[in-house]
MIROTI-992976 format. One line per 10 residues: number of its first residue (from 1); their letters; for each residue x, z, y of N, C-alpha, C. Coordinates in pm, whole numbers, m for minus. Layout:
NUM = a = X Z Y X Z Y X Z Y  ...
END
This chain:
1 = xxxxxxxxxx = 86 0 m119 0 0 0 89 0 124  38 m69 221 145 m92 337 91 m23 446  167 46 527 136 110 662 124 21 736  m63 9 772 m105 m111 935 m57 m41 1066  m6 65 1035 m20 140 1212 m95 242 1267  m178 222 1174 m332 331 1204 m276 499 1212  m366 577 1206 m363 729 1201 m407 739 1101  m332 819 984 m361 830 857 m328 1002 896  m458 1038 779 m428 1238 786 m329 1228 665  m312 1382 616 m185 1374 533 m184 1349 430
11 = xxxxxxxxxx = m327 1358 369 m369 1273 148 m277 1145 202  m373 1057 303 m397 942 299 m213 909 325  m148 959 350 m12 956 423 109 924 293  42 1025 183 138 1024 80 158 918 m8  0 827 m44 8 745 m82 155 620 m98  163 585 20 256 449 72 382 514 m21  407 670 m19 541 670 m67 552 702 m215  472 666 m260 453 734 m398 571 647 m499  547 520 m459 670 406 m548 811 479 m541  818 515 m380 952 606 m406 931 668 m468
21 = xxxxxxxxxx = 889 767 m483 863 930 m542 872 909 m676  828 773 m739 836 776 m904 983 680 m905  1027 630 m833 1181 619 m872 1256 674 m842  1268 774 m789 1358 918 m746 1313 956 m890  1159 992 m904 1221 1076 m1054 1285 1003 m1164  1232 879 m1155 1273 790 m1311 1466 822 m1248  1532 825 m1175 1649 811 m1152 1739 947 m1196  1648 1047 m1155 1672 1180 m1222 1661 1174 m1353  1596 1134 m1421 1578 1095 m1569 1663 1065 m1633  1739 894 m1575 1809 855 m1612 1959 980 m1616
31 = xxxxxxxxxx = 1955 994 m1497 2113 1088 m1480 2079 1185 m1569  1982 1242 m1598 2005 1364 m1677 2005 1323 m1862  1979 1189 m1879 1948 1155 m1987 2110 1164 m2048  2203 1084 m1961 2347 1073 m1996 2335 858 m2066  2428 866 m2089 2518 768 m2096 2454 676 m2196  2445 700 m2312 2372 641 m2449 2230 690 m2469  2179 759 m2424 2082 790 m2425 1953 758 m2261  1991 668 m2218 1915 629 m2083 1797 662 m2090  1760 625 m2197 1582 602 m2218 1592 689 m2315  1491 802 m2341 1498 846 m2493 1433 834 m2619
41 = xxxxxxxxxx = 1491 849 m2735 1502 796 m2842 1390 878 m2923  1285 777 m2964 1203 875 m3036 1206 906 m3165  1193 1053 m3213 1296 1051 m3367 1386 1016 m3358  1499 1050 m3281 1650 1042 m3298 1676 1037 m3425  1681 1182 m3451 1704 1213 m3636 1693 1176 m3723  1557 1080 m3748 1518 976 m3802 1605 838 m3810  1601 841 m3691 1707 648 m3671 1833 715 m3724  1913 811 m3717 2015 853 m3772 2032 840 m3935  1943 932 m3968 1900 951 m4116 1884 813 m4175  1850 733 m4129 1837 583 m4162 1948 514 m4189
51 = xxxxxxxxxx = 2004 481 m4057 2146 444 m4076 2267 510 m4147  2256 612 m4177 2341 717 m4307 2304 704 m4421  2157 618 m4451 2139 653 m4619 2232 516 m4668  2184 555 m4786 2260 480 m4901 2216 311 m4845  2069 303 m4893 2001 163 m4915 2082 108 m4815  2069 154 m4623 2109 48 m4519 2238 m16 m4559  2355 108 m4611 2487 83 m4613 2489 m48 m4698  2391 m36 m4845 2413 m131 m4923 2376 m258 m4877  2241 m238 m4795 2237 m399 m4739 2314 m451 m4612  2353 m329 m4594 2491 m422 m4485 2571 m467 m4584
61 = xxxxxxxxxx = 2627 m429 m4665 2711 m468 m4779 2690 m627 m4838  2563 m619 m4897 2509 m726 m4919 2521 m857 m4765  2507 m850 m4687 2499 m925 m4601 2648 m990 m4551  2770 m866 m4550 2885 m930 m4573 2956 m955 m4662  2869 m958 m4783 2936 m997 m4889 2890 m1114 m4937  2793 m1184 m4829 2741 m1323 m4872 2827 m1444 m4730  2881 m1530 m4796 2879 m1596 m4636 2805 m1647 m4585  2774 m1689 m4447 2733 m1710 m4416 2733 m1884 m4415  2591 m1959 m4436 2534 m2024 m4459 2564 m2158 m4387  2558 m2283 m4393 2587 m2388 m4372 2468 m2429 m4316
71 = xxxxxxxxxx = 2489 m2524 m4206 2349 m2604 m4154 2297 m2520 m4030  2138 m2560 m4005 2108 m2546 m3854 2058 m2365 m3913  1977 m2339 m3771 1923 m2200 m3806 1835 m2204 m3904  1791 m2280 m3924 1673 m2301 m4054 1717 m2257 m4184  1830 m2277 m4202 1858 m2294 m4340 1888 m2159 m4360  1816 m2093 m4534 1817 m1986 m4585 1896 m1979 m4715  1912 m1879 m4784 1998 m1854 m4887 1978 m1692 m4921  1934 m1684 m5071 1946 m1602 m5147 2066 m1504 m5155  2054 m1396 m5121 2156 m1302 m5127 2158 m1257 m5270  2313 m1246 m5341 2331 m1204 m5471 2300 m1099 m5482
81 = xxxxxxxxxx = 2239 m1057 m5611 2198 m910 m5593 2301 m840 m5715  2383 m792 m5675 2486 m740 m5748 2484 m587 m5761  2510 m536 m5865 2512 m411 m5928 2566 m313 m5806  2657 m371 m5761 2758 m239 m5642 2770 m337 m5498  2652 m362 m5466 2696 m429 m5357 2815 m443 m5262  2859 m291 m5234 3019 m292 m5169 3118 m321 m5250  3116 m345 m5373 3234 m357 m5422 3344 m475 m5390  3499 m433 m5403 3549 m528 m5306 3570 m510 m5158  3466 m470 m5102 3466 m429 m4944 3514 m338 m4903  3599 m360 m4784 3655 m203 m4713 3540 m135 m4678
91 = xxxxxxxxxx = 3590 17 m4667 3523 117 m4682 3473 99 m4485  3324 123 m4457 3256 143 m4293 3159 241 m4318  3143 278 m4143 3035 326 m4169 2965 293 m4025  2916 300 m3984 2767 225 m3893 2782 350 m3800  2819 294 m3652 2773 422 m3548 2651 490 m3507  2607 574 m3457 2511 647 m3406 2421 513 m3363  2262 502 m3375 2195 388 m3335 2181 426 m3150  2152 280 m3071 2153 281 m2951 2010 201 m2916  1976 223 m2833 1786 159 m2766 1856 47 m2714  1799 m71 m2747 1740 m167 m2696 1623 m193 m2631
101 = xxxxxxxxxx = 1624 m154 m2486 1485 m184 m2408 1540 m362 m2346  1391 m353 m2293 1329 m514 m2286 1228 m513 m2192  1246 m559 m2075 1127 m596 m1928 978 m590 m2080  898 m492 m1996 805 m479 m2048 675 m532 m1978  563 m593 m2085 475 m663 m2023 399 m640 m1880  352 m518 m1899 288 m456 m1724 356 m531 m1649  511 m441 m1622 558 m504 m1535 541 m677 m1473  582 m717 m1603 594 m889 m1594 406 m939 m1537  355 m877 m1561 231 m902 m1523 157 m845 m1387  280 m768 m1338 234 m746 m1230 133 m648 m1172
111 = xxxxxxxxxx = 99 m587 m1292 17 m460 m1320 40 m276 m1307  177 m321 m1283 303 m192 m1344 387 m201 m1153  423 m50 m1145 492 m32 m1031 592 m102 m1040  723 m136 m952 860 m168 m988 946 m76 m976  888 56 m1066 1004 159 m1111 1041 133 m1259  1126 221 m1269 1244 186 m1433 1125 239 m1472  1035 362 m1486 978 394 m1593 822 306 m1634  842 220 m1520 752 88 m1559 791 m26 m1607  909 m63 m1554 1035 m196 m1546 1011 m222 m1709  1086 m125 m1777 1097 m170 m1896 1018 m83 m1999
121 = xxxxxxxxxx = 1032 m133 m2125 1026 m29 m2255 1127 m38 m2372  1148 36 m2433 1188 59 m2581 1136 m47 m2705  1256 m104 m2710 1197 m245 m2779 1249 m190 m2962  1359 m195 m3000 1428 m165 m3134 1550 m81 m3105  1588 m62 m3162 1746 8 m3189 1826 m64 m3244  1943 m60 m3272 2073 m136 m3312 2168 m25 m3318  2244 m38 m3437 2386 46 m3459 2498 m72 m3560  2601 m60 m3519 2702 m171 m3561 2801 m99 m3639  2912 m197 m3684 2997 m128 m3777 3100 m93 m3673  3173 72 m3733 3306 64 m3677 3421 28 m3717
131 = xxxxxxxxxx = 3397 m55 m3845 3552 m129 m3800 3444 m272 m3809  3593 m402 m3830 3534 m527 m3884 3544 m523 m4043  3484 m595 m4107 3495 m619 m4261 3508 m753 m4291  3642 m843 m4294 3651 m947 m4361 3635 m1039 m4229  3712 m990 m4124 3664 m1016 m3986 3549 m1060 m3944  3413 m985 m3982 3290 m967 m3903 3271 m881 m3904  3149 m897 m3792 3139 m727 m3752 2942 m828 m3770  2859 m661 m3762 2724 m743 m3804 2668 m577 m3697  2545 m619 m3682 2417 m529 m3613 2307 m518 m3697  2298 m394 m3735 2146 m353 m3826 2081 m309 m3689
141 = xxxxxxxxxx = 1896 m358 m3767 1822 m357 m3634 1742 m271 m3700  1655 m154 m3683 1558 m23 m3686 1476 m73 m3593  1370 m73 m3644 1209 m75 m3577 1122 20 m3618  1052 49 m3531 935 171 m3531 833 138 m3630  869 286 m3713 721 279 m3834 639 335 m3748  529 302 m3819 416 320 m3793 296 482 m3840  354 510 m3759 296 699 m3768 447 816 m3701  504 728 m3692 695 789 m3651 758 743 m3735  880 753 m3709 1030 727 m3770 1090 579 m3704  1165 556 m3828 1226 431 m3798 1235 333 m3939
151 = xxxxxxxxxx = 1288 214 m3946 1308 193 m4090 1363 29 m4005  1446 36 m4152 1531 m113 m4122 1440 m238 m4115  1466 m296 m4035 1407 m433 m4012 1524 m575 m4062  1663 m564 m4013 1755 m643 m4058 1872 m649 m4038  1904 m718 m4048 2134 m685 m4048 2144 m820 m3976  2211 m831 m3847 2224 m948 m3789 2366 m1000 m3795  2439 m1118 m3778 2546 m1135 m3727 2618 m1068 m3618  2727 m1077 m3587 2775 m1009 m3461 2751 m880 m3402  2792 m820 m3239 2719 m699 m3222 2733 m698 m3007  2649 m868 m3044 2653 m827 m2890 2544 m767 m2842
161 = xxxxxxxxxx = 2424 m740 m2935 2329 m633 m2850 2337 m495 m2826  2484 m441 m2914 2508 m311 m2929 2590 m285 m2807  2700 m396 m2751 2815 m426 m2694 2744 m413 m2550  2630 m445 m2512 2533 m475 m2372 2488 m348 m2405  2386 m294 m2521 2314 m196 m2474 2385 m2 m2459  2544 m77 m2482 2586 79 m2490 2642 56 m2410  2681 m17 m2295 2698 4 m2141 2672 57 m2025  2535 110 m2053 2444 223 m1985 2502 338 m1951  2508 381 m1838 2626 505 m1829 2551 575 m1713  2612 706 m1673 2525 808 m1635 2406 781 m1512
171 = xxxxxxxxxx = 2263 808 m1494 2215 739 m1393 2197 549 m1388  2196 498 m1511 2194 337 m1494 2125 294 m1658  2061 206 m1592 1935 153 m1798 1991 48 m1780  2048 m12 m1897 2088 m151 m1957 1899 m186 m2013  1856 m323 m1971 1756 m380 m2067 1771 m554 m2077  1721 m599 m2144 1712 m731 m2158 1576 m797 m2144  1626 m947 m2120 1524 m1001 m2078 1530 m1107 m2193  1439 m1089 m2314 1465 m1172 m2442 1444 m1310 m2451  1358 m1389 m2388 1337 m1497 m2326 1416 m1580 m2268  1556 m1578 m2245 1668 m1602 m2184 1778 m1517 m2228
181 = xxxxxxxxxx = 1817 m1438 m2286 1928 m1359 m2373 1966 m1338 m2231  1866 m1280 m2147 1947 m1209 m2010 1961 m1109 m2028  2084 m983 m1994 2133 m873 m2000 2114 m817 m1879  2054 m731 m1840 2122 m675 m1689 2083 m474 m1667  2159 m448 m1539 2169 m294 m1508 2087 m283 m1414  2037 m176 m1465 1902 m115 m1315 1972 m6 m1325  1989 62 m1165 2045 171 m1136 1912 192 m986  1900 320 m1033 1743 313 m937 1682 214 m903  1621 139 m797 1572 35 m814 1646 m136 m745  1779 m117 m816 1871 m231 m789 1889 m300 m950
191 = xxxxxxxxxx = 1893 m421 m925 1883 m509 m1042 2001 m577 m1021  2149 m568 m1164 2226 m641 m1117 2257 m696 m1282  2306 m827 m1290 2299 m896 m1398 2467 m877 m1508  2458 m878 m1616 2555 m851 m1728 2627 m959 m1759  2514 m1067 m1796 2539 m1175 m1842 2557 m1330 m1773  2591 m1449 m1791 2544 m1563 m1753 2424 m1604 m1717  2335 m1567 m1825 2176 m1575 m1873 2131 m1528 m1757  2140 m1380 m1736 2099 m1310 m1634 2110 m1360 m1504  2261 m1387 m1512 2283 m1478 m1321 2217 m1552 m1334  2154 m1622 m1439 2091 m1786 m1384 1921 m1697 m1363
201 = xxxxxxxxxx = 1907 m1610 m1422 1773 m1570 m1445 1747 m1505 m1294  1843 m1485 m1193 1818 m1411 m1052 1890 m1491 m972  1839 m1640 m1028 1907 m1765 m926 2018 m1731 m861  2097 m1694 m924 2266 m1655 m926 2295 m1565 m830  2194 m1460 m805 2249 m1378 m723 2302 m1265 m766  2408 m1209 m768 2448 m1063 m747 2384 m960 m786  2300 m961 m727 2173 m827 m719 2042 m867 m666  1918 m758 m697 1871 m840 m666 1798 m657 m694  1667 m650 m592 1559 m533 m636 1484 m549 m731  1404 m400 m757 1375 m438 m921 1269 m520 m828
211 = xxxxxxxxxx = 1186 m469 m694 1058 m563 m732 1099 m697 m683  1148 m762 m609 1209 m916 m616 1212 m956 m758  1283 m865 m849 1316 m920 m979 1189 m943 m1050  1074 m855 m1030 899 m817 m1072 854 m930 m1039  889 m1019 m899 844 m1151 m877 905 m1254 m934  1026 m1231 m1016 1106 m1414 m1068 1019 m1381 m1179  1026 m1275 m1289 937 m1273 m1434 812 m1261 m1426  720 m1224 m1314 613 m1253 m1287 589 m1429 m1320  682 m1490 m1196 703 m1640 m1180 702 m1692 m1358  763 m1641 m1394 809 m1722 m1597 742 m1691 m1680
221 = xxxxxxxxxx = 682 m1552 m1670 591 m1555 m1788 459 m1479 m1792  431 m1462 m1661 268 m1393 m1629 180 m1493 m1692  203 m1663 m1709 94 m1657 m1771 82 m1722 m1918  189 m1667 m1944 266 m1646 m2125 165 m1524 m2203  169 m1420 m2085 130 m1268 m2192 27 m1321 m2342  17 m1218 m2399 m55 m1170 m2514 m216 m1238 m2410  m289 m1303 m2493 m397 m1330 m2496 m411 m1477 m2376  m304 m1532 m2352 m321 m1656 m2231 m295 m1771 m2348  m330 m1915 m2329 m318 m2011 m2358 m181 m2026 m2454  m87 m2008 m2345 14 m2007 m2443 55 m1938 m2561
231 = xxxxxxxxxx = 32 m1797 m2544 m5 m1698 m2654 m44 m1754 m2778  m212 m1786 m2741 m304 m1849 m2881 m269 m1983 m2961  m156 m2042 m2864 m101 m2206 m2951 38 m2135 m3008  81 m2002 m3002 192 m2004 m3080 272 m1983 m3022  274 m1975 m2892 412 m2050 m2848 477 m1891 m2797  392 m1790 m2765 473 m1691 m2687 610 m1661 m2679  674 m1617 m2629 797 m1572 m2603 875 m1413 m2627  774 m1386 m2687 822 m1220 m2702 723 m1126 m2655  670 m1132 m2632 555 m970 m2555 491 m927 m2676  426 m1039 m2721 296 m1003 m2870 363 m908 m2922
241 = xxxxxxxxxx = 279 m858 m2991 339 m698 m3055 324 m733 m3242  250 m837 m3252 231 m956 m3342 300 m1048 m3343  300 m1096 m3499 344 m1232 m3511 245 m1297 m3553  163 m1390 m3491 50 m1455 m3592 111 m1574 m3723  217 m1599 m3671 330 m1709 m3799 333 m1673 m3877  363 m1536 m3923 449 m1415 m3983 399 m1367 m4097  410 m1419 m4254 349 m1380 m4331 346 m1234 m4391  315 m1205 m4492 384 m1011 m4542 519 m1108 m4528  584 m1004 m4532 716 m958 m4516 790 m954 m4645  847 m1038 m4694 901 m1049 m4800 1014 m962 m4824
251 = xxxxxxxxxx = 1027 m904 m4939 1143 m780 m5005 1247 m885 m5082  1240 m960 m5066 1358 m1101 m5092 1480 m1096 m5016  1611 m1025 m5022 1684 m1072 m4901 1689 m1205 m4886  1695 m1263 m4780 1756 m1370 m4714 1822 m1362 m4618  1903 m1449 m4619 2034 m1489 m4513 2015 m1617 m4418  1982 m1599 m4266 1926 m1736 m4201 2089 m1740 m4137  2148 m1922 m4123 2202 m1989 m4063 2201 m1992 m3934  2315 m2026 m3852 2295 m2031 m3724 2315 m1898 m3640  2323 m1925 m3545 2332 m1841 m3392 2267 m1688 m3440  2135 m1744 m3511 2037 m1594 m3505 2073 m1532 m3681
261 = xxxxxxxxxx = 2210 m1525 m3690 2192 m1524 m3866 2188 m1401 m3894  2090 m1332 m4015 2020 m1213 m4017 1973 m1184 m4178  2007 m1049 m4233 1978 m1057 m4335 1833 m999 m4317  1714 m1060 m4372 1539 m1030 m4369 1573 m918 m4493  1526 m812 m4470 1482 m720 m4550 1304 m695 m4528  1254 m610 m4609 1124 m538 m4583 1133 m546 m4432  972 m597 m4354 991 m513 m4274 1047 m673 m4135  1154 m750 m4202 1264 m819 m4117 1218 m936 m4094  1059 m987 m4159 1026 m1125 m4122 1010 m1107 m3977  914 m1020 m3923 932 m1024 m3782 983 m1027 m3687
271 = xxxxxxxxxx = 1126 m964 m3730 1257 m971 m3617 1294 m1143 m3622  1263 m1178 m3755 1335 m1336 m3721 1232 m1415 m3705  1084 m1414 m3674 1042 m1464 m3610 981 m1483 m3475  1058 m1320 m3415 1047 m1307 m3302 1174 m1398 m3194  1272 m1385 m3263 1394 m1447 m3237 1340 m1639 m3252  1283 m1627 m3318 1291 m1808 m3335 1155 m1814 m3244  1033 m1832 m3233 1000 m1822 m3134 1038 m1775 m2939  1132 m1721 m2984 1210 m1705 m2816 1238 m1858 m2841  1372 m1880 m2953 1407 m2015 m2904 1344 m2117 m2886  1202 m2125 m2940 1102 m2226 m2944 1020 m2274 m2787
281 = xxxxx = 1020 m2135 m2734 965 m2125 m2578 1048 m2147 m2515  1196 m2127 m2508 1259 m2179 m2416 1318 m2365 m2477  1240 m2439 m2550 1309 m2566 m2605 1394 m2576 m2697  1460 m2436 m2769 1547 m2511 m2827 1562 m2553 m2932  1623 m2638 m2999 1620 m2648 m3151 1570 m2547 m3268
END
């Protein structure tokens, strides 16, 4: 609400500043949250307990103990299912898991203040290996069950979402913008970009406020959301909380080719068809 000039008594007064008032606190939040923990983690203990049991270790195992696959992203391949999956493999173990948040729909819709505790949400978790194995390094992804906890969704190539989202440091939220593999830092309500993706995504500027920034993703995908045209042909880009593509979820590992390569466990059809649909909305192969 904007001040015309008028004589406002003192209710009516507080209003205008309220946007501040909720990013002063979201900023206190952040600082008191600390470093890896920006946003907090629901069932910590849980996503922990996960990444320590046996099964994850083994299907990370499994995943670098298959190579990786020939051809475009399409192409799949049967993971061996061998008695000791690590066997052969140097000995890892998987760090503490880290949040992956992601510009959340409100916002993008224009519905939502342009404070952090509107800006974004809590998308998955990710924890990577600490060493390399056979020179790769891979990202297991944890997604939210359904009643609490966590439970594996899939084992990806590489670990640049771990590498971006544990950059977050005291007072500052790392989130992404999945639609563009944009990375960037909100530190109260300043928006400054990580990545390439990101510079091109804030027409190469520097910095940029969160709500300026509320108006470029407004601009790209307000009329993408869950339930618009584009939505119902398939095409969305990430918001749906659904996959309508997405059959059960097959207990088959598979191993997908390409850029997005990922071992599907229980649970993991959705991560890779959330990922291939990004690339589908933005054109690409």
């Amino acid at each position: 609400m904007r001040d015309r000039g008028t004589p406002v008594g003192r209710e009516a007064a507080r209003f205008p500043r309220l946007p501040i008032v909720l990013a002063l606190s979201a900023a206190a939040l952040l600082s008191a949250a600390g470093p890896a923990r920006a946003v907090d983690i629901p069932d910590y203990q849980a996503a922990l307990d996960v990444v320590r049991s046996a099964d994850v270790h083994d299907a990370v195992c499994r995943f670098l103990g298959t190579p990786l696959p020939q051809g475009g992203s399409e192409t799949m391949v049967a993971v061996p299912d061998k008695p000791d999956p690590c066997e052969g493999l140097p000995a890892f173990t998987l760090k503490d898991p880290l949040a992956v948040n992601e510009v959340a729909p409100g916002f993008v819709a224009g519905t939502a203040q342009p404070v952090p505790t509107e800006a974004v949400r809590l998308s998955h978790l990710v924890s990577t290996l600490d060493v390399t194995v056979n020179d790769r390094t891979a990202t297991v992804l944890l997604a939210p069950t359904d009643g609490g906890g966590w439970h594996l969704a899939g084992v990806r190539d590489g670990d640049g979402d771990a590498a971006y989202a544990g950059r977050a440091t005291l007072g500052t939220l790392v989130f992404t913008e999945p639609q563009i593999r944009g990375w960037y830092q909100l530190q109260l309500t300043t928006v400054e970009p990580l990545n390439d993706q990101a510079r091109e995504g804030l027409d190469g500027r520097s910095a940029v406020s969160l709500a300026e920034y509320q108006q470029l993703v407004k601009a790209r995908y307000a009329d993408k959301l869950p339930g618009s045209e584009y939505d119902t042909r398939g095409m969305s880009s990430g918001y749906g909380t659904e996959d309508r593509a997405a059959g059960p979820a097959s207990r088959t590992p598979l191993l997908a080719g390409g850029s997005i390569a990922a071992l599907a466990l229980a649970g993991g059809a959705l991560v890779l068809a959330r990922l291939r649909r990004a690339r589908r909305g933005r054109g690409e192969a």
